[in-house]
N, C-alpha and C positions, 0 to 999 in steps of 0.2 A: 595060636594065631595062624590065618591062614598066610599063603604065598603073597596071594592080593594086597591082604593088610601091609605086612609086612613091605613090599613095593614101594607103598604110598605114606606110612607114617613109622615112626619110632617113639621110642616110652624114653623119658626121663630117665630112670634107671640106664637104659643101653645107653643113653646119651652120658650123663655120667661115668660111665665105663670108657667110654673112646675117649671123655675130656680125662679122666684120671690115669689113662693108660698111654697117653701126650699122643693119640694118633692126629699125623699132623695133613692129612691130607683131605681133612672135613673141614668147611667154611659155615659156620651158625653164623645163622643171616637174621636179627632183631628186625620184623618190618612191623614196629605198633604203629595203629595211626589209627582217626578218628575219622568217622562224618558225621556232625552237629547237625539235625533236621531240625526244625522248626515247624509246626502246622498249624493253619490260622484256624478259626472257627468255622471259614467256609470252604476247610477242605485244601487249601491253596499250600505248596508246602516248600522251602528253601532249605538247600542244605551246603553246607562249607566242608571241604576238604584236609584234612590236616595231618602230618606226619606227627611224631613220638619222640624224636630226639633228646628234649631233656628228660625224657621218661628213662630210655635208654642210659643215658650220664650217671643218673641216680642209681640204677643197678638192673644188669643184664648177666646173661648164661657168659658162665668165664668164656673167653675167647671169641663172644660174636660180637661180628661186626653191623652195620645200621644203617638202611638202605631204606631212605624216604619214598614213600608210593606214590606220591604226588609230584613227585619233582626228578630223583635219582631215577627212575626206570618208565616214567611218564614224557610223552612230547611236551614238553610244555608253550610250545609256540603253539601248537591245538587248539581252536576256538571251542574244541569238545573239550571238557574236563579230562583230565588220567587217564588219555590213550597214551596205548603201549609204545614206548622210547624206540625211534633209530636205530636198524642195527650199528651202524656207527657209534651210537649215544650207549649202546649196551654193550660194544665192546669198549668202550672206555673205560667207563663207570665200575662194570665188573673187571675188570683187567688190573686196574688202581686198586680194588679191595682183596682181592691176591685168589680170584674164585678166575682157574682156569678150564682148559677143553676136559681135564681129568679129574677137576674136583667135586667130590661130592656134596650136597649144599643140604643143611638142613635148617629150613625157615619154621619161626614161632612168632605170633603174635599174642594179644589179650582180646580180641575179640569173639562172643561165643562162638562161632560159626568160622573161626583162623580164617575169614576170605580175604586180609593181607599177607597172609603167608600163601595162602592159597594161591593169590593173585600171583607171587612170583615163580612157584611150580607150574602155572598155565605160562610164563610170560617166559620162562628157561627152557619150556617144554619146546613151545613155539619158534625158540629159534634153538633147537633141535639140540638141547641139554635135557637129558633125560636121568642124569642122573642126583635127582634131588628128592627130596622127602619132607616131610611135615613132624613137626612137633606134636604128640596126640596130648590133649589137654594145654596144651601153648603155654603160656607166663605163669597162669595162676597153677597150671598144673606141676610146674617145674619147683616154684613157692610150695605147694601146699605137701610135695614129696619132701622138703625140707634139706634142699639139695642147696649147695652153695651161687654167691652172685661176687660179680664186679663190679667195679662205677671205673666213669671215666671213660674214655673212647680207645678201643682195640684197634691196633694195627699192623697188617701183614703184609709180607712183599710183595709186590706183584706178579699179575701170573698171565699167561698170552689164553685168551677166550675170544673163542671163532665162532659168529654167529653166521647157523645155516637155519632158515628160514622153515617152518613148515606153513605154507600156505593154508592148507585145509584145517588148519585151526584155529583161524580168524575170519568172519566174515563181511559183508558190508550191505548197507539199508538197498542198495540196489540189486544185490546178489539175495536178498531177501525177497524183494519184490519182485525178484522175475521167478523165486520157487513159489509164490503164491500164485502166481498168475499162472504156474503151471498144474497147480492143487494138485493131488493123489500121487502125483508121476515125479515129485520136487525127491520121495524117498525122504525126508527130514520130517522130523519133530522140534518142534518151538518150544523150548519153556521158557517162563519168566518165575526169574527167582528174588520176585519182589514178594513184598507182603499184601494179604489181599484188597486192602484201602486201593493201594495203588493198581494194583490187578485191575479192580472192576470200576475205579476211575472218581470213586469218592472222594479218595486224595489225590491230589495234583500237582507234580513235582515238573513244574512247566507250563507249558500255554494250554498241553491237552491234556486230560486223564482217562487211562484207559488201556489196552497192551498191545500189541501185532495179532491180528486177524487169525485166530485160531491155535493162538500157543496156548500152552500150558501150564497151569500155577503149581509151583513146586517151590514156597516159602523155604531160602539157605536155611530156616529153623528145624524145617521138618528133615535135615539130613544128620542133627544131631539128637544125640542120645541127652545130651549134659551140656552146661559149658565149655567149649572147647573141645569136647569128647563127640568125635565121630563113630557113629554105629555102627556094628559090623557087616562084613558084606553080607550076610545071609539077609541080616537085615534092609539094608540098603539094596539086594537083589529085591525083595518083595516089597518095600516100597516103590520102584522102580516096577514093578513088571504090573503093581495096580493101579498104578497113576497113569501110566504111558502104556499104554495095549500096543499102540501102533509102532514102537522102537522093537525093531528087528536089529538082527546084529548085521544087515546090510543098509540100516539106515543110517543116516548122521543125528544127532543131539546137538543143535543149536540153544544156548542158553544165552539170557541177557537179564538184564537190571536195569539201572539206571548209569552206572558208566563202567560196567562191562567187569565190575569187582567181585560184588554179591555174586555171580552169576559163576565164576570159578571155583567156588566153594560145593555148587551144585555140580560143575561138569567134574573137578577133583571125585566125589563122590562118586557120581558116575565111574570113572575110570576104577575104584574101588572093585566096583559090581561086576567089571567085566568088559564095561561098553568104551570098546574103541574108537568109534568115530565121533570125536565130540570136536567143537567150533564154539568158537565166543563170538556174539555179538558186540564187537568192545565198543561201539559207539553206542548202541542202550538205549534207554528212552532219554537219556540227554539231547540225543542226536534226531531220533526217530516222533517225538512229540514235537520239535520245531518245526520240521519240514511238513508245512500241510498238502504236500500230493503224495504224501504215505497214508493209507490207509489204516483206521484205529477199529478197535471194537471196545465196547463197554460193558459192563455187567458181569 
């Protein structure tokens, strides 16, 4: 495995070895959670937000704790869906579940593409905890290794977690607007890491359908190998360098979705490859398809 890999994800096995070996200074962070879509026949499409908790109850990796992505680490006074919590609200929240400035965090979820585990490696990174990692193969893969579970809700002492901000890994529909309006010289690339319905505006999750004016489709599907199984970097280098011609290693990688989840899963990936400057658009097309003096493209 390379250095890269290794950075950004762990196997079941090592993880196994540091739970059987009582190291006590890793926090397994349980983030399942769903989003229910719904699409009508004309294309129109609704989708609901939901955490994992009794999923969690019934049986999770011994010793993780369970950290809702909709509500625990979300603003939830946001008239946007699941933007990223308060530093306030994320030194609480994490400080109570005993994940301090020194602990190392490894998050798993069930979904193919881990963009709720995902989601909290961007949301730790950003306020400038770096040191966390992913589950490779997430739930099923930790089940299908045949490695032991708990039920019931784990709980740890508290621990003091200092959130320091990194700016330039968040961005805003305004900070968007003014790199388009300066085209070639903005230095970024846009992806969208929807699926291509919604890409070229056949489905419509909102008032408009359609993406930000010149980004790029790069389906979270297309960054795994398997369920839950992220590809390696060799591989993820040359998906990356034939999709995106224009990503220099002095540009930034802007990714978005719909609320700014999916979209972490592709800039995780990204940081796999190599590519440091990466930026979440956490407002998404939640935010960007309401406002009609943002410009859309179609097709």
């Amino acid at each position: 495995m390379s250095t890269a890999w290794e950075k950004h994800l762990v196997t079941s096995a090592w993880l196994q070895e540091q739970i059987s070996g009582g190291k006590s200074d890793i926090r397994i962070v349980d983030m399942r959670g769903t989003v229910k879509a719904v699409t009508s026949t004309t294309g129109e499409q609704t989708a609901e937000y939901h955490g994992a908790f009794e999923e969690y109850q019934k049986g999770h990796i011994p010793g993780a704790i369970y950290l809702d992505w909709t509500s625990d680490i979300a603003d939830i006074e946001d008239p946007i869906p699941a933007q990223a919590a308060s530093p306030e609200k994320i030194e609480a929240v994490l400080s109570a579940v005993g994940i301090g400035n020194n602990t190392e965090v490894i998050a798993y979820d069930s979904h193919p593409s881990l963009q709720f585990a995902t989601r909290l490696w961007w949301l730790l990174n950003y306020y400038g905890h770096t040191c966390v990692r992913v589950l490779q193969g997430g739930w099923s893969g930790w089940l299908d290794g045949g490695h032991p579970i708990s039920q019931g809700v784990t709980q740890h002492l508290p621990a003091v977690f200092t959130p320091v901000v990194q700016p330039e890994m968040r961005t805003t529909a305004e900070q968007i607007l003014q790199s388009l309006n300066q085209g070639s010289s903005a230095c970024q690339v846009i992806i969208d890491a929807r699926d291509e319905g919604q890409f070229t505006g056949k489905i419509r999750r909102g008032a408009r359908g359609g993406h930000i004016p010149g980004a790029v489709n790069i389906p979270r599907e297309a960054i795994c190998a398997a369920s839950g199984q992220f590809k390696t970097e060799a591989e993820l280098k040359h998906l990356f360098a034939s999709l995106l011609p224009a990503l220099t290693p002095d540009s930034t990688a802007i990714a978005y979705c719909n609320g700014g989840v999916a979209a972490t899963a592709v800039l995780f990936a990204l940081s796999i490859a190599g590519h440091n400057k990466i930026c979440n658009y956490d407002g998404s097309w939640n935010e960007w398809n309401l406002r009609s003096e943002l410009p859309i493209e179609q097709g």
